[in-house]
N, C-alpha and C positions, 0 to 999 in steps of 0.2 A: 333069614338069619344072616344071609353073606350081604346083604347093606349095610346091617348092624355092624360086622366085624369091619367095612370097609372103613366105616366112619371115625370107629373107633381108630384103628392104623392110622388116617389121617388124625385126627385128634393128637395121639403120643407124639406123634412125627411133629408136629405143633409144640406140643409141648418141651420137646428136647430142643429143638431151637429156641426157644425162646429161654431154657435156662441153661442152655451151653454161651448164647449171646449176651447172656448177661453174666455170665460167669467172666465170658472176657470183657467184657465194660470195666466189671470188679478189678480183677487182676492184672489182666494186658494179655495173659500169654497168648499166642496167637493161634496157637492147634485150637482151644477153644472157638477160634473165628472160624477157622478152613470147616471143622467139625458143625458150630452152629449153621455156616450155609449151606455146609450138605444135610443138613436136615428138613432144613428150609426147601431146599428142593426134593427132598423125598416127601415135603408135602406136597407140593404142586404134584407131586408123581401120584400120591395118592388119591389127589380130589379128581385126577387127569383118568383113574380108573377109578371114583365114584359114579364120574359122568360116562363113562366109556364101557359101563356094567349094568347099574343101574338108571341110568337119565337115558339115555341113547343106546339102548341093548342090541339094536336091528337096524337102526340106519346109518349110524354112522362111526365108523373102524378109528378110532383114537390112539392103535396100539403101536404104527410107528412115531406118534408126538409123545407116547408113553413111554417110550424108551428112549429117543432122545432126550426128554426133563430128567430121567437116571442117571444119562451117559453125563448131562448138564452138571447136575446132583453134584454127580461121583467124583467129579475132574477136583473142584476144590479140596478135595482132603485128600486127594493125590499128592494135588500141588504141595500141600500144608504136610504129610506127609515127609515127600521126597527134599522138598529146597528149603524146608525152614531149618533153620537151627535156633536150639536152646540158646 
């Protein structure tokens, strides 16, 4: 069951970038970008723990490149967050 849920998280995580990214194609606003690419990498974060659960369970420890692609993730909608202005 927890490869199913894993896939699935990556999937949404997929899914919200790609209509936060195009949300800002549409409009321009730019929270929608910082937003889209933190999604974008909370995919990678999530495929980063499909293989690091499921693919690779016993040999090989993924958990500090799993947490670097979050810390990666997270920083754009800090930035987009903290310095953008409307």
């Amino acid at each position: 069951m927890a490869p199913l849920i894993y896939a699935l998280c990556a999937l949404t995580s997929l899914l919200c970038a790609c209509l936060l990214l195009r949300g800002y194609r549409r409009n321009g606003h730019r929270l929608l970008l910082w937003s889209g690419i933190c999604f974008a990498g909370m995919t990678v974060n999530n495929v980063l723990l499909i293989l690091d659960r499921v693919v690779f369970p016993d040999s090989v420890d993924l958990m500090t490149l799993r947490l670097a692609s979050a810390l990666a993730a997270l920083l754009p909608l800090l930035y987009g967050l903290i310095w953008e202005e409307e």
